[in-house]
MOPAC internal coordinates of N, CA, C and O (Angstrom, degrees):
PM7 1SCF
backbone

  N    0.0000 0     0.00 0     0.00 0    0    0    0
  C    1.4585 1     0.00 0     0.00 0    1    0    0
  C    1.5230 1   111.16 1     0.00 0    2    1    0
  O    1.2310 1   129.87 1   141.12 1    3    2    1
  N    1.1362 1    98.57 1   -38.88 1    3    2    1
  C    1.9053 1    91.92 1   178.30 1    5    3    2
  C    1.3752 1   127.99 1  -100.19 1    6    5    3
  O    1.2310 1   120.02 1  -161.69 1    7    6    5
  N    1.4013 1   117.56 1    18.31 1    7    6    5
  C    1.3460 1   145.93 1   143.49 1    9    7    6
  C    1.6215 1   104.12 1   -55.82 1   10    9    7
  O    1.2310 1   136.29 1   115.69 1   11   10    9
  N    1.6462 1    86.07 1   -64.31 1   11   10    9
  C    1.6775 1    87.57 1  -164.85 1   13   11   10
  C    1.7707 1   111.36 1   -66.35 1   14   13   11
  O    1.2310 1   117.95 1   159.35 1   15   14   13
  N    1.5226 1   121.51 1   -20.65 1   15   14   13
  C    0.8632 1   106.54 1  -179.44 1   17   15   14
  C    1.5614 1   124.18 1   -66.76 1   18   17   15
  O    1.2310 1   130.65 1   136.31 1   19   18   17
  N    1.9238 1    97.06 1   -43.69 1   19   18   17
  C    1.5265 1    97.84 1   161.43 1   21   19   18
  C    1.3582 1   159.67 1   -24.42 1   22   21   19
  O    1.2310 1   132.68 1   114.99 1   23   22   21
  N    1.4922 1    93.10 1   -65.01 1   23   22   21
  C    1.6202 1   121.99 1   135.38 1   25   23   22
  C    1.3187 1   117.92 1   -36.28 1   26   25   23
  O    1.2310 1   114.30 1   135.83 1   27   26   25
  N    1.0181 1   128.41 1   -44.17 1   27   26   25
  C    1.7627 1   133.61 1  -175.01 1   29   27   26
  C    1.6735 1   106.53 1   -74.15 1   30   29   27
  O    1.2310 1   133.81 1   143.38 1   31   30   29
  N    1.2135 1    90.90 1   -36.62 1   31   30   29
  C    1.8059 1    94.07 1  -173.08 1   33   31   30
  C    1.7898 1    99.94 1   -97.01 1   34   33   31
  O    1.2310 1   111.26 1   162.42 1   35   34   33
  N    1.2425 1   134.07 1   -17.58 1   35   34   33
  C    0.9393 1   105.23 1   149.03 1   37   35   34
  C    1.2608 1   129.41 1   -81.08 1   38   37   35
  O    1.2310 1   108.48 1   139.74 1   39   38   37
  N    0.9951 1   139.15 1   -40.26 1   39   38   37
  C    1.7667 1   142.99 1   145.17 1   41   39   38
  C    1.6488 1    98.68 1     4.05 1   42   41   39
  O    1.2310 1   132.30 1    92.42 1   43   42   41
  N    1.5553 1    93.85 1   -87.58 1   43   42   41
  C    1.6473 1   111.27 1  -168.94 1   45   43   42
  C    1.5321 1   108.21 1   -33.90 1   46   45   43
  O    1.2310 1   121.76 1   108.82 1   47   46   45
  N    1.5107 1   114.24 1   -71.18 1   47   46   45
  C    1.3207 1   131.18 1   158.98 1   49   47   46
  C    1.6464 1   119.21 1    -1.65 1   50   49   47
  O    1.2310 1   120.50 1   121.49 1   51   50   49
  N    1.4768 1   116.64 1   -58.51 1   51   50   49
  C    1.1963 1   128.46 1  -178.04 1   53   51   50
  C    1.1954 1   112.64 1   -61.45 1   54   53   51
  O    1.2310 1   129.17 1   122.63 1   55   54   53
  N    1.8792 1    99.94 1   -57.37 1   55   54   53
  C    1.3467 1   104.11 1  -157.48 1   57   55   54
  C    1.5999 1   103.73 1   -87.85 1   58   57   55
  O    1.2310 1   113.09 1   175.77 1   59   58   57
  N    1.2589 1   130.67 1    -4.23 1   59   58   57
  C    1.9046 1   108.08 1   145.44 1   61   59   58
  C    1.1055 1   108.92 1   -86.53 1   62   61   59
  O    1.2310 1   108.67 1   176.59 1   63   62   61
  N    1.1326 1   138.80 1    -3.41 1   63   62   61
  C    1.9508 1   115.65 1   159.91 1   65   63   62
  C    1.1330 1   102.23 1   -78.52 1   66   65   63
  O    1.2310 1   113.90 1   163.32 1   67   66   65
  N    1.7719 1   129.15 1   -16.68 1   67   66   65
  C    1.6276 1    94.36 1  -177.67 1   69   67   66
  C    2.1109 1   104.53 1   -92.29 1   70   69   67
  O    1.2310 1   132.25 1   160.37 1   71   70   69
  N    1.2847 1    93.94 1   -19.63 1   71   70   69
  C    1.3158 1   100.78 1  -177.29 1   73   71   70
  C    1.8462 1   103.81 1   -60.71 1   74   73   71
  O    1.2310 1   119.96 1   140.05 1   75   74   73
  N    1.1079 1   117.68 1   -39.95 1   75   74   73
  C    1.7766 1   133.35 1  -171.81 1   77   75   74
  C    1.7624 1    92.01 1   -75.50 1   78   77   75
  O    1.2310 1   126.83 1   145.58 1   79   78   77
  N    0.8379 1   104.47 1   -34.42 1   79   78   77
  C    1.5702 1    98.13 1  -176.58 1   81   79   78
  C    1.7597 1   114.01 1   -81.59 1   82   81   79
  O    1.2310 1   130.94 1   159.07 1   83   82   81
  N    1.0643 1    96.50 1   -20.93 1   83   82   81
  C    1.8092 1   111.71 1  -169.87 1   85   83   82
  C    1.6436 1    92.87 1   -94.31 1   86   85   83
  O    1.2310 1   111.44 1   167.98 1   87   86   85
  N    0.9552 1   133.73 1   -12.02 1   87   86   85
  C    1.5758 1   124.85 1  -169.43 1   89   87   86
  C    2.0053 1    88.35 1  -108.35 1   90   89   87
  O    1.2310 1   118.24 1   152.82 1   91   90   89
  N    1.0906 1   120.95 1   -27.18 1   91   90   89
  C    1.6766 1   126.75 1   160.21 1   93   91   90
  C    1.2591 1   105.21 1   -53.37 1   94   93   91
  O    1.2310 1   116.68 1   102.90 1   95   94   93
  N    1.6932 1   123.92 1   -77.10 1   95   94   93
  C    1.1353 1   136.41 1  -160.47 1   97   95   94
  C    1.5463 1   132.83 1   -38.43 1   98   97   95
  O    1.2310 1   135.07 1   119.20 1   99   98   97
  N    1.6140 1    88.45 1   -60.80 1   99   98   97
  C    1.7398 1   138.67 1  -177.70 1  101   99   98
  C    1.8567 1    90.36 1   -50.82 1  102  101   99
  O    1.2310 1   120.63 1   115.80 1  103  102  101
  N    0.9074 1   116.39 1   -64.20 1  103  102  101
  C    1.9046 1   120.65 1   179.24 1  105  103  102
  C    1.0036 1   120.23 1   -20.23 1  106  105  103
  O    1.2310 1   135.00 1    91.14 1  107  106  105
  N    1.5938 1    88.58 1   -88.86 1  107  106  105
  C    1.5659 1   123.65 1   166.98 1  109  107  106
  C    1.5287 1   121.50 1   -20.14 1  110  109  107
  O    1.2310 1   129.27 1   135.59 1  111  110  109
  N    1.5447 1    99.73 1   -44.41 1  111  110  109
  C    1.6127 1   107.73 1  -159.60 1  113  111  110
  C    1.1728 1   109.26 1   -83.97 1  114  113  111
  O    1.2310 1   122.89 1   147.56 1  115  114  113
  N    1.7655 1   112.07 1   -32.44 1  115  114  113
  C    1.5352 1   129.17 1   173.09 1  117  115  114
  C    1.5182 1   104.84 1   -48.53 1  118  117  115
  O    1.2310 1   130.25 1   112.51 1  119  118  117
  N    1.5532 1    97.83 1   -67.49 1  119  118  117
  C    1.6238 1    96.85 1  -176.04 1  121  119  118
  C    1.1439 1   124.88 1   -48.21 1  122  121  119
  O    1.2310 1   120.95 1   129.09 1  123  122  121
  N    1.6692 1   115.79 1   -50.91 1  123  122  121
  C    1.3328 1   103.08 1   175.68 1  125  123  122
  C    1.3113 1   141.34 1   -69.36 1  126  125  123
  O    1.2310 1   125.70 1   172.30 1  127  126  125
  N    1.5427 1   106.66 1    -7.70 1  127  126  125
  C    1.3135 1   102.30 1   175.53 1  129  127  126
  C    1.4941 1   112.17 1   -98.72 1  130  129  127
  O    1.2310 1   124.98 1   170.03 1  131  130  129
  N    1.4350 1   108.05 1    -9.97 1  131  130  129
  C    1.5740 1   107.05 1   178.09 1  133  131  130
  C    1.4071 1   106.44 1   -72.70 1  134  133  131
  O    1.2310 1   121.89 1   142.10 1  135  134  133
  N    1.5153 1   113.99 1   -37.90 1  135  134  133
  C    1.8158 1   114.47 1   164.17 1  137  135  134
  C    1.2630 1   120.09 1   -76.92 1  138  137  135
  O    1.2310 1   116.69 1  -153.01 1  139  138  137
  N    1.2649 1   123.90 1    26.99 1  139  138  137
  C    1.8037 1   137.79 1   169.81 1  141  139  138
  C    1.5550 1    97.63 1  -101.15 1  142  141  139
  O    1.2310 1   129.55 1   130.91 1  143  142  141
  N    1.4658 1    99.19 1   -49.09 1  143  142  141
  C    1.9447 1   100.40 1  -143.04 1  145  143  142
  C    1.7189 1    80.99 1   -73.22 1  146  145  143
  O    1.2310 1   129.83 1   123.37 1  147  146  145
  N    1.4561 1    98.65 1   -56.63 1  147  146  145
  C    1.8274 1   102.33 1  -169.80 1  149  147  146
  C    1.7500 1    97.07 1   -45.30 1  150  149  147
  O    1.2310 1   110.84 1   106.23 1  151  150  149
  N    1.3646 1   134.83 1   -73.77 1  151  150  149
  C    1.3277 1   118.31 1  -154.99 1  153  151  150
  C    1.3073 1   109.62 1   -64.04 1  154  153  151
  O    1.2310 1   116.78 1   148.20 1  155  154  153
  N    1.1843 1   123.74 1   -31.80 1  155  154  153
  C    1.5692 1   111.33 1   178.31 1  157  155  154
  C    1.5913 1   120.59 1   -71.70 1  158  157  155
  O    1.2310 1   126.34 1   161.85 1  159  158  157
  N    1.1098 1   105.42 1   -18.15 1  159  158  157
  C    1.5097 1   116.82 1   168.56 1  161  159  158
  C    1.2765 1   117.89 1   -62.70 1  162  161  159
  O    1.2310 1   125.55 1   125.28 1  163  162  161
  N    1.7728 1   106.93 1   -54.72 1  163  162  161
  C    1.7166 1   104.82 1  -171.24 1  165  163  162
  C    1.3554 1    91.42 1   -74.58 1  166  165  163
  O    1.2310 1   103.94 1   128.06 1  167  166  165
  N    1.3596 1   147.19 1   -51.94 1  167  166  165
  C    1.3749 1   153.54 1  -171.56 1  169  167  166
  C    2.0565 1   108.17 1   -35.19 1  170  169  167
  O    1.2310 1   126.93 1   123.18 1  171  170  169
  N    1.0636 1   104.28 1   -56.82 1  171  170  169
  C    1.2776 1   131.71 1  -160.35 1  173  171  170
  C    1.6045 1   105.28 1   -89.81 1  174  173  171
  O    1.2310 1   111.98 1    95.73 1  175  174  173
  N    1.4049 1   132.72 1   -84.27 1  175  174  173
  C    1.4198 1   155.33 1  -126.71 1  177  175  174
  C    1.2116 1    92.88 1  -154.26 1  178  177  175
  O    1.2310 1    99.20 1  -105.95 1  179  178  177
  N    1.2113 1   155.05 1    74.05 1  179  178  177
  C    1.5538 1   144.52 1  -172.11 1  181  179  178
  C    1.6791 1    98.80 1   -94.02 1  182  181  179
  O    1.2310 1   112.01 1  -172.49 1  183  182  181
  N    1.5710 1   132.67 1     7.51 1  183  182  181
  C    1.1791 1   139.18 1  -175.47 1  185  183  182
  C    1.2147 1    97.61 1   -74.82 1  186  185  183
  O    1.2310 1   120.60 1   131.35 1  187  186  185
  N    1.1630 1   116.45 1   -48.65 1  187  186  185
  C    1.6373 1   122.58 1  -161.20 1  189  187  186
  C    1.8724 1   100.20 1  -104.10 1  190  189  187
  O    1.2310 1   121.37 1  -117.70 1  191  190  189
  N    1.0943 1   114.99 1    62.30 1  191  190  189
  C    1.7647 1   118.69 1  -176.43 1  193  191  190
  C    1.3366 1    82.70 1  -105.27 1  194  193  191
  O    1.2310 1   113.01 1   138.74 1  195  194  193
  N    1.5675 1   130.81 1   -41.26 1  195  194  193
  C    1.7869 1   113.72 1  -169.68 1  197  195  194
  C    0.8509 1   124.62 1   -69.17 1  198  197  195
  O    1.2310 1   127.60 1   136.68 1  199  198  197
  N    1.7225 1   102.97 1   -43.32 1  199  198  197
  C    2.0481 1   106.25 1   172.08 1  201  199  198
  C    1.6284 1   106.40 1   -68.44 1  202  201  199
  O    1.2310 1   117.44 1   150.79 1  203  202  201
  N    1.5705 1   122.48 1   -29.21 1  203  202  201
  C    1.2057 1   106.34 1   168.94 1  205  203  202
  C    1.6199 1   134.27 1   -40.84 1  206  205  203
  O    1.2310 1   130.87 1   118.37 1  207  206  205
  N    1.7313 1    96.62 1   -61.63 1  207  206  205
  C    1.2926 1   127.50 1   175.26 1  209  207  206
  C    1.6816 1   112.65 1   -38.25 1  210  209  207
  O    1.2310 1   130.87 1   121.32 1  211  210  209
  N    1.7164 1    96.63 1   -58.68 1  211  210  209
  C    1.9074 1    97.93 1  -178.84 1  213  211  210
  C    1.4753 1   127.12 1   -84.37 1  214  213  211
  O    1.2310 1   131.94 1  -170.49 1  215  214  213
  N    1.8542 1    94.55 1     9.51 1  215  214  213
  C    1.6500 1    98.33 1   158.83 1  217  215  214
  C    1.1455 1   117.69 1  -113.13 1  218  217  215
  O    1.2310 1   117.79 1   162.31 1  219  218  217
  N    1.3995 1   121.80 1   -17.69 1  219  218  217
  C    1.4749 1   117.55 1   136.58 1  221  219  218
  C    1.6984 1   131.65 1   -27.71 1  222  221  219
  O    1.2310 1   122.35 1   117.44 1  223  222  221
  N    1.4834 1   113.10 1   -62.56 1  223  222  221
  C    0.9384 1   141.97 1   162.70 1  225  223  222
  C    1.7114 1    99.82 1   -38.20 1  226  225  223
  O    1.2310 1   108.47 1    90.33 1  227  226  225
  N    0.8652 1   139.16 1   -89.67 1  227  226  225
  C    1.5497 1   173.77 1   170.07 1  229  227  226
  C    1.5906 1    91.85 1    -3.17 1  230  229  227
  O    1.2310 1   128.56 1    96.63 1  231  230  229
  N    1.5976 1   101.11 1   -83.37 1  231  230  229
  C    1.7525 1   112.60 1   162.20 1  233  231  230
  C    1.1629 1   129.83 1   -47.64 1  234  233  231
  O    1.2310 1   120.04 1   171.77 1  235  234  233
  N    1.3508 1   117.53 1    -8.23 1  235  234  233
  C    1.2974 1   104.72 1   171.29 1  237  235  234
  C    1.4636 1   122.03 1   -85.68 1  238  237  235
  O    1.2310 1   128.00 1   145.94 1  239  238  237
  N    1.7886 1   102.20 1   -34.06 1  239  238  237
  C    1.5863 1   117.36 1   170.35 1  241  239  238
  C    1.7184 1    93.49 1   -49.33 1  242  241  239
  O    1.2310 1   108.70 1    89.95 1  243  242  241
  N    1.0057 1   138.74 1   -90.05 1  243  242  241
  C    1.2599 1   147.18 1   163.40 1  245  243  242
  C    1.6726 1   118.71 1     1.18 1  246  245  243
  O    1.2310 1   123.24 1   128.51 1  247  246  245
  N    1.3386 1   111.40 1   -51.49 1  247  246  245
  C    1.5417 1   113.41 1   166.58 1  249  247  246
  C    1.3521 1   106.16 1   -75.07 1  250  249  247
  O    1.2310 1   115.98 1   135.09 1  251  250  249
  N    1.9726 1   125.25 1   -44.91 1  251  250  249
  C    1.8989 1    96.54 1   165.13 1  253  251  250
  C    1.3047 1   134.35 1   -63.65 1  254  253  251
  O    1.2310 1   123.06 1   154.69 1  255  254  253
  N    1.8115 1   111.74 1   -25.31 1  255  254  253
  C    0.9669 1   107.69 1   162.47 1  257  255  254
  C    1.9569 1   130.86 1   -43.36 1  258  257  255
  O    1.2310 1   120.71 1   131.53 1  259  258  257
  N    1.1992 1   116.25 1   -48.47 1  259  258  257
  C    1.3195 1   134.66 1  -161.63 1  261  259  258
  C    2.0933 1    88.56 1   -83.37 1  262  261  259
  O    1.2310 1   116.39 1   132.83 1  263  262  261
  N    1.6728 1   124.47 1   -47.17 1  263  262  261
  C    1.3790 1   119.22 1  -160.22 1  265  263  262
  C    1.6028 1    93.05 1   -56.00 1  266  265  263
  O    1.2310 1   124.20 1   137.34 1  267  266  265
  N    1.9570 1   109.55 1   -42.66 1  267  266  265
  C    1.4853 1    93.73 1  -176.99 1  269  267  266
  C    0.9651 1   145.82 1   -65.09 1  270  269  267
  O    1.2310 1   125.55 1   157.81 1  271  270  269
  N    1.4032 1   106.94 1   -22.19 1  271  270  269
  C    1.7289 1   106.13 1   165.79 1  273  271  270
  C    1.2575 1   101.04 1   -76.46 1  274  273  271
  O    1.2310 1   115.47 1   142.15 1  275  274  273
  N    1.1699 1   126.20 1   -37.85 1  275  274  273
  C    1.5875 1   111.69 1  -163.80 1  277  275  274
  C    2.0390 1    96.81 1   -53.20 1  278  277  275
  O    1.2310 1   127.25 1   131.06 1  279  278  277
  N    1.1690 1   103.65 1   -48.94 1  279  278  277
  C    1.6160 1   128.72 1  -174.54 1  281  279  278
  C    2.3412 1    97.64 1   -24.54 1  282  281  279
  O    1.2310 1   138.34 1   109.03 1  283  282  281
  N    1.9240 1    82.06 1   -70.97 1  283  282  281
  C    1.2851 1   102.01 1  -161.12 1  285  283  282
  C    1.7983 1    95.82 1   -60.71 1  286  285  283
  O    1.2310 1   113.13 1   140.65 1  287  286  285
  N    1.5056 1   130.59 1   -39.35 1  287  286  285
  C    1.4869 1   119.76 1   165.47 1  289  287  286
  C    1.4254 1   103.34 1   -32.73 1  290  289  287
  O    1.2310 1   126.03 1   105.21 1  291  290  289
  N    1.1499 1   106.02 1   -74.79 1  291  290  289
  C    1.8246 1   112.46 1  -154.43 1  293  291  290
  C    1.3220 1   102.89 1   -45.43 1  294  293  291
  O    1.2310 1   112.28 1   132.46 1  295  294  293
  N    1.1137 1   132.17 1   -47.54 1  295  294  293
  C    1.5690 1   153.61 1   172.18 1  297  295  294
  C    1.7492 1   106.48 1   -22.62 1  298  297  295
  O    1.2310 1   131.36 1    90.63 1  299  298  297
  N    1.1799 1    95.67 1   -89.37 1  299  298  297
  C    1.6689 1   113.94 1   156.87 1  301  299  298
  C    1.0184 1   123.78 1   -31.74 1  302  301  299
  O    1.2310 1   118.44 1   112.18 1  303  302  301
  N    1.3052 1   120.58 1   -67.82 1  303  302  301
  C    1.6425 1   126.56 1   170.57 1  305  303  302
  C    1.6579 1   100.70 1   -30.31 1  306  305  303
  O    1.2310 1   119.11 1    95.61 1  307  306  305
  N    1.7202 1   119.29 1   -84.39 1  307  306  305
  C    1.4651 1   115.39 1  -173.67 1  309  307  306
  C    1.5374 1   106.71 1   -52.44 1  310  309  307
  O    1.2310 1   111.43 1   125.82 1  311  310  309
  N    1.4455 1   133.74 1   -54.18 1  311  310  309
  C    0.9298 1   100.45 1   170.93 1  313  311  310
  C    1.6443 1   156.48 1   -15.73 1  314  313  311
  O    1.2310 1   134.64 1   108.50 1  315  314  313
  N    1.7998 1    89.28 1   -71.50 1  315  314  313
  C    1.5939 1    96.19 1   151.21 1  317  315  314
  C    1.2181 1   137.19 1   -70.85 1  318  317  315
  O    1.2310 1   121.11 1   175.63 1  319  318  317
  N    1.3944 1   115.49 1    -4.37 1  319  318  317
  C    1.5545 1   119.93 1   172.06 1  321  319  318
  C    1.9880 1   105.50 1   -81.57 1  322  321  319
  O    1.2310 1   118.77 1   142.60 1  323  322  321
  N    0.7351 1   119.94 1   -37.40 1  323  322  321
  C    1.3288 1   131.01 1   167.14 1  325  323  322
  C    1.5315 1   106.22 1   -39.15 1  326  325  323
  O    1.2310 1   121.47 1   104.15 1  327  326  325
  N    1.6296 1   114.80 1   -75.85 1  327  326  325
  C    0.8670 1   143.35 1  -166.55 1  329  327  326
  C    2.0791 1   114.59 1   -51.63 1  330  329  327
  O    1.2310 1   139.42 1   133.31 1  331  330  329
  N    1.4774 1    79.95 1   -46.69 1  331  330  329
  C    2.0975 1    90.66 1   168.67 1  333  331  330
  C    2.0448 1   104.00 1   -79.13 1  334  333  331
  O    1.2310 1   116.55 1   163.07 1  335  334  333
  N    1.1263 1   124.17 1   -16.93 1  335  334  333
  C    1.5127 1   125.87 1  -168.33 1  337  335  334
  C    1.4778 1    78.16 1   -71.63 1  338  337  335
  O    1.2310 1   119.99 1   121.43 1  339  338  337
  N    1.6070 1   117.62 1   -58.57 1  339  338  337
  C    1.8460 1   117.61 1  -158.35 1  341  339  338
  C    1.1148 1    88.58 1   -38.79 1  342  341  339
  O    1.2310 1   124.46 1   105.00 1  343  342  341
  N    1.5856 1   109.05 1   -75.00 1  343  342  341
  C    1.8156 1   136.75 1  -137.33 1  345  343  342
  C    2.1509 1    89.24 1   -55.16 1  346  345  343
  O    1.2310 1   124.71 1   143.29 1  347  346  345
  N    1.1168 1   108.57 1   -36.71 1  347  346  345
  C    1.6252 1    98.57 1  -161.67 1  349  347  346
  C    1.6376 1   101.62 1   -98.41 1  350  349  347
  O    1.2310 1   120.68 1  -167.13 1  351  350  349
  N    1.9081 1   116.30 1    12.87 1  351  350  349
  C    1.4565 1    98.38 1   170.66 1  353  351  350
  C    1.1456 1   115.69 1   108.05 1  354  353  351
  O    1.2310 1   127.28 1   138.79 1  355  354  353
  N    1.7499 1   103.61 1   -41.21 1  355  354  353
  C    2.1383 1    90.00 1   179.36 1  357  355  354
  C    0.8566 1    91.43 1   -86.52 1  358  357  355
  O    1.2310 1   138.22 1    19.49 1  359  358  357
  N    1.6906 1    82.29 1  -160.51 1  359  358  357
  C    1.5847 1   112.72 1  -138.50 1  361  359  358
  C    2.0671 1    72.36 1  -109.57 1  362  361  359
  O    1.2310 1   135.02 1   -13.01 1  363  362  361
  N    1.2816 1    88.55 1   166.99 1  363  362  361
  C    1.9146 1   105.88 1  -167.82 1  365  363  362
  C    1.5083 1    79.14 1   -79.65 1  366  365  363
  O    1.2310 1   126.80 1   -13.48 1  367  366  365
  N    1.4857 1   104.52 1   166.52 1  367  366  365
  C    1.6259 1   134.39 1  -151.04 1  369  367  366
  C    1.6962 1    93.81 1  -140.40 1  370  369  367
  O    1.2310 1   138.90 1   104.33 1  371  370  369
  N    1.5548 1    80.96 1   -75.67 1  371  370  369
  C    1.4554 1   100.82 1  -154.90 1  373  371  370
  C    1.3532 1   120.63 1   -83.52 1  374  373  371
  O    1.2310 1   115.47 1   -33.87 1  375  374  373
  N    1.3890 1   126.21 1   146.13 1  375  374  373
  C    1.4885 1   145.53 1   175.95 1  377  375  374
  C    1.0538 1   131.06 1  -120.18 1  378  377  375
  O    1.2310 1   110.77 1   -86.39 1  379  378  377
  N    1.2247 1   134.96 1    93.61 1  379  378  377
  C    1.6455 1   110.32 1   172.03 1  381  379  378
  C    1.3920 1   126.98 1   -59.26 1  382  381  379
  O    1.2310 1   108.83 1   -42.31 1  383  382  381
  N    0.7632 1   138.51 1   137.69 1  383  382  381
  C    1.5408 1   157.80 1  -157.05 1  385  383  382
  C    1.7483 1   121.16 1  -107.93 1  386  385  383
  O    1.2310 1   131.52 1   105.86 1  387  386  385
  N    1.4561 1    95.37 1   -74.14 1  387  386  385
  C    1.6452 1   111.74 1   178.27 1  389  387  386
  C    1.5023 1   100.79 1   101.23 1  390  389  387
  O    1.2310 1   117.45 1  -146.99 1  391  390  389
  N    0.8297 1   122.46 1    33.01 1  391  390  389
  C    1.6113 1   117.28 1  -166.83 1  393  391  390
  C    1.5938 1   111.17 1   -63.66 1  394  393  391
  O    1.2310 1   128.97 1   168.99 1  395  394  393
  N    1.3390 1   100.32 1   -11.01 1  395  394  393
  C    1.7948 1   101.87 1  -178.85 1  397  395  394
  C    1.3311 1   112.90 1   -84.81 1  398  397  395
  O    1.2310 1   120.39 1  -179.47 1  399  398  397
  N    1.4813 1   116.87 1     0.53 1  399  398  397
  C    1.6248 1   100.23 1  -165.17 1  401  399  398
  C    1.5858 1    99.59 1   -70.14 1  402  401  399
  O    1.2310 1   109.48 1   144.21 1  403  402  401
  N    1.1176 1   137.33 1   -35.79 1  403  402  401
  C    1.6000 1   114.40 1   165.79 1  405  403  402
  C    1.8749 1   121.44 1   -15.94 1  406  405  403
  O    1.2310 1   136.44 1   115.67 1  407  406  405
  N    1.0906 1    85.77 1   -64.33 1  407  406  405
  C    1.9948 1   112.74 1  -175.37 1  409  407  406
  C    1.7818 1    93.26 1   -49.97 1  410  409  407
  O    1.2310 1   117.18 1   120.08 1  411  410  409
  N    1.1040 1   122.98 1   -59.92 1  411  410  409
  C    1.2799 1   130.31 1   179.57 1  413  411  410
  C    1.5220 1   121.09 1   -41.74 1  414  413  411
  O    1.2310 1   129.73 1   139.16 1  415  414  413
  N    1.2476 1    98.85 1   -40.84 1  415  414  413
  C    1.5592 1   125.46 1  -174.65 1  417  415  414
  C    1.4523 1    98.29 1   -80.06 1  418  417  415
  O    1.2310 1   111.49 1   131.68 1  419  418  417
  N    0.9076 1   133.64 1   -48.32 1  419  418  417
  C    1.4082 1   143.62 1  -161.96 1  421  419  418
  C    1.3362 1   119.47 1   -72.15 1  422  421  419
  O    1.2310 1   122.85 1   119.12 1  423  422  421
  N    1.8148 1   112.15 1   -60.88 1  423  422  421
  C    1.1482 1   126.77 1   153.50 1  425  423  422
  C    1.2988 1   121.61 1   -28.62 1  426  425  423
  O    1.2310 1   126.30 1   116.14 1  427  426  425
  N    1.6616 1   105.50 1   -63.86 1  427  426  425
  C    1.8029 1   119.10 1   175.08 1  429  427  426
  C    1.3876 1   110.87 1   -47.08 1  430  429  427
  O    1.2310 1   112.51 1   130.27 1  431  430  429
  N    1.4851 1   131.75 1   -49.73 1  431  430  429
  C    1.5233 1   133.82 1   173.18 1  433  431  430
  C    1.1184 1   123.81 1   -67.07 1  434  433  431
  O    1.2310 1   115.05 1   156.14 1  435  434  433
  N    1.4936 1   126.99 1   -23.86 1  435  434  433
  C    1.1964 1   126.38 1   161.49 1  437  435  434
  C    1.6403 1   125.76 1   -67.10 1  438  437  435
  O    1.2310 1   130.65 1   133.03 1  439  438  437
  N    1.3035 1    97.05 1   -46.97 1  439  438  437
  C    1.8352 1   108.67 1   170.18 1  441  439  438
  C    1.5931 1   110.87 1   -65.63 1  442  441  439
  O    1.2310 1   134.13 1   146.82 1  443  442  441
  N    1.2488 1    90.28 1   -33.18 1  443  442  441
  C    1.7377 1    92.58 1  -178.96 1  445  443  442
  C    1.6991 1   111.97 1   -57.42 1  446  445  443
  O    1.2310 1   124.93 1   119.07 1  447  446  445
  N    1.6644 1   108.13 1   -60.93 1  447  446  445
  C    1.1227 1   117.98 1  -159.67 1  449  447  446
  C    1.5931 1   102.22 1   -98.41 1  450  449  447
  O    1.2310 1   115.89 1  -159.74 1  451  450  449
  N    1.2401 1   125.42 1    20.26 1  451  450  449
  C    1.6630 1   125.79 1   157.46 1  453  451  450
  C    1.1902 1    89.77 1  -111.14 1  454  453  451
  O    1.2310 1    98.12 1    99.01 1  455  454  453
  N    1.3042 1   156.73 1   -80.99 1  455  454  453
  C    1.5643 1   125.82 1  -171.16 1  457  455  454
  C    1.2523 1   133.10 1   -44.66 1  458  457  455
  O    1.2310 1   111.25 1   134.13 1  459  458  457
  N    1.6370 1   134.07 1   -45.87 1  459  458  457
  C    1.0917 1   111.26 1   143.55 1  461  459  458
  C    1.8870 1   137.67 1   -37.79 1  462  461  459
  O    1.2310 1   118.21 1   123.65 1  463  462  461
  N    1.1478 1   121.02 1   -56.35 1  463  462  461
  C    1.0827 1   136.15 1   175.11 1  465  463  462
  C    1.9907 1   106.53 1   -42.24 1  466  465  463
  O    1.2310 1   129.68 1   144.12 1  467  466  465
  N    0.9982 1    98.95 1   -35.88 1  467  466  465
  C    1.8610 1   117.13 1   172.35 1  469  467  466
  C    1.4630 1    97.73 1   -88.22 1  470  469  467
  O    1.2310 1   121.10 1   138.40 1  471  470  469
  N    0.8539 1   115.51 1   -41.60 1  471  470  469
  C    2.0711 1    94.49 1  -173.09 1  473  471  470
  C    1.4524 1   103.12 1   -86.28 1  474  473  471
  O    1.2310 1   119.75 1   170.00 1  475  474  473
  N    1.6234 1   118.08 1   -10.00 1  475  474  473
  C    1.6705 1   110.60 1   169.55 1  477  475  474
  C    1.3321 1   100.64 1   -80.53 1  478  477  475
  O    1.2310 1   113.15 1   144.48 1  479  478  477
  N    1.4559 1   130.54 1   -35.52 1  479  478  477
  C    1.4145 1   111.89 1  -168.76 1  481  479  478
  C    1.4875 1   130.10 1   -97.76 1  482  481  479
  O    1.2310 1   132.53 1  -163.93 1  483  482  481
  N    1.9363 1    93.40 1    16.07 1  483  482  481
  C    1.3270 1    99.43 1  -159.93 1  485  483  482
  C    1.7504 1    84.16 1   -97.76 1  486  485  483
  O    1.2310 1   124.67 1   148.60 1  487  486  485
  N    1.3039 1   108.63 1   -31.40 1  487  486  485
  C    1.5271 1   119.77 1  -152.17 1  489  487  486
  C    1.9158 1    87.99 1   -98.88 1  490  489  487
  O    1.2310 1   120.11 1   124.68 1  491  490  489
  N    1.0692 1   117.39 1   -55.32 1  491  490  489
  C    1.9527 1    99.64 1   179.39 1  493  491  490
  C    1.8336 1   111.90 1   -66.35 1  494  493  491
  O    1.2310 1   120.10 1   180.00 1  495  494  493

């Protein structure tokens, strides 16, 4: 049994560092490609910057969609990592935090203010 718990807590272990790492990643990638599509657009084709903008916009709902589950994994993960620390004797470690809600915020303002920014330039 306390093999298996080991095993369990390293398991868990992994899978919120990869979940903590994926709520890092996931951001990053939004932004940068939302500042790809936009500069190559005005650079290139600046006709199409509005439909750019409100599929920018579009994907970003789509990237919070996806951060929150990723969110509610990580969640669970410490949860149950907590939960095997009791069962195997130590002392608790782990905390969830939330340290991403920045990223959350960010994401949301970006989608926010490229879809608007596309429905002003689609409509003036």
């Amino acid at each position: 049994m306390n093999d298996a718990l080991k095993e369990q807590l390293k398991e868990l272990n992994n899978r919120a560092r990869w979940y903590s790492g994926q709520l890092w990643y996931i951001p990053y990638a939004y932004f940068g490609l939302t500042g790809i599509a936009i500069s190559n657009v005005v650079v290139k084709q600046s006709v199409y910057i509005g439909g750019t903008l409100i599929a920018c916009g579009i994907l970003g709902l789509f990237v919070l969609w996806h951060m929150w589950l990723i969110k509610d994994g990580e969640k669970r993960a410490v949860e149950n990592l907590l939960l095997v620390e009791i069962a195997l004797g130590l002392e608790p470690t782990v905390d969830y935090k939330g340290y991403t809600k920045p990223f959350f915020i960010g994401v949301s303002l970006v989608a926010l203010l490229s879809s608007l920014g596309g429905l002003v330039l689609l409509n003036g």
